[in-house]
C-alpha positions, 0 to 999 in steps of 0.5 A: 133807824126810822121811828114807826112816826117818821115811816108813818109820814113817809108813807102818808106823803105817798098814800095822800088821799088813800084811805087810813080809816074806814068806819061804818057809818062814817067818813073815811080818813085818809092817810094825808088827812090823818097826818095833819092832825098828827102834826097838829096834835103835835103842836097842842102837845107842845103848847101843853108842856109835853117835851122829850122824854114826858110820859102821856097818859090814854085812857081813851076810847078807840078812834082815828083822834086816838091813834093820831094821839100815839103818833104825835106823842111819838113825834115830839119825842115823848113816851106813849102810856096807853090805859085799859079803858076798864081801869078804875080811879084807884087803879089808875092812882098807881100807874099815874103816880109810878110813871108821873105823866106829863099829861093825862087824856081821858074820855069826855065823860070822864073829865068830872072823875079826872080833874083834880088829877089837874096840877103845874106838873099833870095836864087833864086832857079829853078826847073822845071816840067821835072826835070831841073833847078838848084836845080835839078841839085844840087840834082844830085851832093848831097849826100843824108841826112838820118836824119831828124830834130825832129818836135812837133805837134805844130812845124810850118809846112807850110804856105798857104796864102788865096786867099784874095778876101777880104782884104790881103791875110793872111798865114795860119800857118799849123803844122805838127800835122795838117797835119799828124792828118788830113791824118790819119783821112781821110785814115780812112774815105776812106779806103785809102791804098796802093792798091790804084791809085790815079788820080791826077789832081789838082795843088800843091800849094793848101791844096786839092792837096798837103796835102790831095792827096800827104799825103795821097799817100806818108804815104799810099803807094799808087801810084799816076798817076800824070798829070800837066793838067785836060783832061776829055778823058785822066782821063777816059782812065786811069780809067782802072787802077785808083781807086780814083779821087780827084776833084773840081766840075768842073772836074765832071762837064766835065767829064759829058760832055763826051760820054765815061764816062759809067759804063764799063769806071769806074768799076775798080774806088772805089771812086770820091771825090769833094771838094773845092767848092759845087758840083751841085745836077744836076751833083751828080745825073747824075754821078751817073745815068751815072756810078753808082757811088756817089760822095764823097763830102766833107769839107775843108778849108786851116785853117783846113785841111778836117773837114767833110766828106759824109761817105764811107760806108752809105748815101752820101747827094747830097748838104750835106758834112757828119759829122766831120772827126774822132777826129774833132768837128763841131758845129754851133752857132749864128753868134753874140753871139757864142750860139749854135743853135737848130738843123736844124737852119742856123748859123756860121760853128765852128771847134775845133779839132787836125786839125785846124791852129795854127794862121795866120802869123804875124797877132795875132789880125786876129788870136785872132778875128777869134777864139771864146771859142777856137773854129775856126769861118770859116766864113761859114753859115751852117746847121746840121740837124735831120741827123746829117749832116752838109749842107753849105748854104754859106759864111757869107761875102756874105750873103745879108741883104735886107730891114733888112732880112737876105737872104741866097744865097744858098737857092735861087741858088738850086731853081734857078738852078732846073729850065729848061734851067738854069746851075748854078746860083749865088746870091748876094747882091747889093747896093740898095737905100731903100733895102740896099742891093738888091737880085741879080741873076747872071745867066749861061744859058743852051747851047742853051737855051733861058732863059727869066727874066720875065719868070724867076722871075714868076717861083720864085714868089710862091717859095720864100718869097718875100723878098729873090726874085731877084729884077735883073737877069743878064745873064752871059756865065760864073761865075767867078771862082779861080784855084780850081773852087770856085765862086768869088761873090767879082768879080760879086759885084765888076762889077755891083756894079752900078745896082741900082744906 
């Protein structure tokens, strides 16, 4: 097996002077460029007393100087620790004090904040998004290291803490085999190569931007147009040129919003990917009566990398996320006893495959529990029908048990949402006196729509058996929702946890 560093090397010995990075406004960096400043990253990584196995902590903005850190750290055998850039000081207190890096990088301006942290076993770093700070300016003085520390499949990669919405965030120990299995798969799955440009909008320290866009950009010899913010109007005007986008829903979502999103603006595109968080049926539909394009979704988590995908070639189901990736085994089984269930039947989303975390860290027990036959419980709910598709239905955490019946909030949300004047929708379950947990709908109005509870719960009533209607609607002008467009049902609960009482 190659690392996703020792790939990016090869490749870059063959690209040489092809653009890596395109940036408005700014130079090109091509691949041949980007791997001497690897390499000499690589060295100011040793010469700072990182070695195999120390943990390097990021809190950086996106750039070129970033991504370069990632795979120098991969180089000297440590373990990559990309952080929300959003975390605050206390936040960071824990994930620094769990992991124990080695050495820590912020942002220049930052460096006031962070160096205390500075001790004889932690390293404070800068860099900064236009090539600054002090690790950038080491880098300029190193001489670059050619040579790269040997790593196994199983050899600890990087560490990706959840967003920890429920309970301490825990790290998710991420292999080297993890990584490359998983860009493998899904160049494959994609027809990803090196005549692609990718559009890439999303942040770093996440499994979707980092180790699905970058890997596969810098093993395939694709170019990357890199932005450090989503503007709907500037990804369209760089259309012309692109041929992949990577997103969240709420990119398609915006792009929606705009006039100039036609056909002409995307005929030179050859494929939209959503991921992260379901993508709205209503939105898939009208991407595709907009430009003629279907959104690819897919199927992820950071404990495993991508696990399905819609097909490149065939049928791509709005509301369904495909089949596992190549090499990866999806099965769904009954969420007490891990019995598989009949097809078409709701139950837990397992996962085995090359893919899938080594455990997380410094937590056995978590790990242990979360594994059943050697199979990897995600905590998802979800279907695969007669198709073969495997189709989400919602998190087990926030499935609500009413009266003694199980309710499956997906199943509400698409009927919920299919009605005039509603945009989206979340339902969750509250405490209620005799119900246990009571079915509520929290609700985003259409702009301008006037939107009726009333009106709304009668439109429901021959839809769904009474016991998965709503006892409450609450209207809302937005669902809460982390960096990569997930709902945050924890915070809805949390604030009207008192509706029944």
């Amino acid at each position: 097996m190659q690392t996703i560093h020792e790939l990016f090397a090869q490749t870059a010995e063959v690209m040489q002077g092809k653009p890596l990075f395109e940036r408005p406004g700014k130079p090109a960096i091509s691949f041949a460029e980007t791997l001497v400043l690897v390499e000499r990253m690589a060295t100011v990584l040793g010469d700072l007393g990182v070695t195999v196995g120390d943990r390097v902590a990021v809190q950086v903005e996106k750039s070129p100087e970033a991504i370069a850190l990632y795979l120098a750290t991969l180089q000297v055998g440590a373990i990559y620790l990309p952080l929300n850039t959003a975390y605050t000081g206390a936040e960071l207190d824990y994930f620094i004090s769990d992991a124990t890096p080695r050495l820590f990088v912020c942002d220049p301006a930052q460096v006031k904040a962070h160096a205390a942290r500075a001790s004889a076993t932690l390293a404070v770093e800068t860099l900064g998004a236009n090539a600054d700070g002090s690790l950038a300016d080491r880098a300029a003085k190193a001489i670059p290291r050619e040579d790269s520390v040997p790593r196994g499949k199983d050899d600890p990669a990087s560490i990706l803490y959840t967003s920890g919405t429920t309970g301490r965030s825990k790290g998710a120990v991420l292999t080297h085999g993890n990584l490359a299995s998983n860009a493998e798969a899904l160049l494959e799955c994609w027809r990803f190569d090196a005549n692609d440009r990718l559009i890439h909008a999303l942040p770093i320290f996440h499994i979707h931007g980092l180790f699905v866009a970058v890997n596969m950009a810098v093993v395939s010899g694709a170019t990357m147009v890199l932005l450090t913010k989503f503007d709907a109007e500037e990804i369209i005007g760089l259309m012309d040129r692109g041929t992949v986008l990577m997103g969240v829903p709420t990119f398609y979502t915006r792009l929606l919003k705009s006039p100039n999103l036609t056909r002409e603006a995307t005929a030179n595109m050859r494929v939209f990917v959503s991921g992260s968080a379901p993508l709205l049926a209503e939105d898939h539909r009208a991407f595709q009566e907009r430009t003629g394009h279907m959104i690819l979704e897919r199927y992820g988590m950071t404990e495993t990398g991508m696990i399905a995908s819609n097909p490149y070639e065939g049928e791509r189901i709005p509301g369904a996320v495909g089949m596992g990736l190549p090499g990866v085994s999806v099965r769904i089984a009954d969420r007490e006893t891990g019995a598989a269930v009949p097809t078409g039947e709701i139950g837990l989303i397992e996962v085995k495959g090359p893919n899938v975390f080594q455990g997380y860290w410094n937590m056995p027990e978590k790990t242990a529990a979360e594994f059943r036959d050697g199979w990897f419980i995600t905590g998802d709910l979800g279907t695969i029908e007669a198709d073969g598709y495997l189709r989400i239905v919602g998190r087990d955490k926030d499935l609500v048990i009413s009266g003694g019946y199980n309710v499956y909030p997906k199943e509400i949300e698409e009927i919920i949402d299919a009605l005039p004047g509603v945009l989206e929708s979340a339902v969750i379950g509250l405490p209620h006196p005799d119900l246990g947990e009571g079915v509520t709908a929290v609700i985003v109005p259409k702009p301008g729509a006037d939107l009726d509870t009333d009106a709304l719960r009668s439109a429901l009533s021959d839809k769904l058996a009474r016991f998965k209607q709503p006892k409450r609607f609450i209207l809302a002008d937005a669902l809460p929702r982390n960096v990569m467009g997930k709902v945050q049902k924890a915070e809805l609960r949390k604030a009207h946890a008192a509706l029944y009482a």
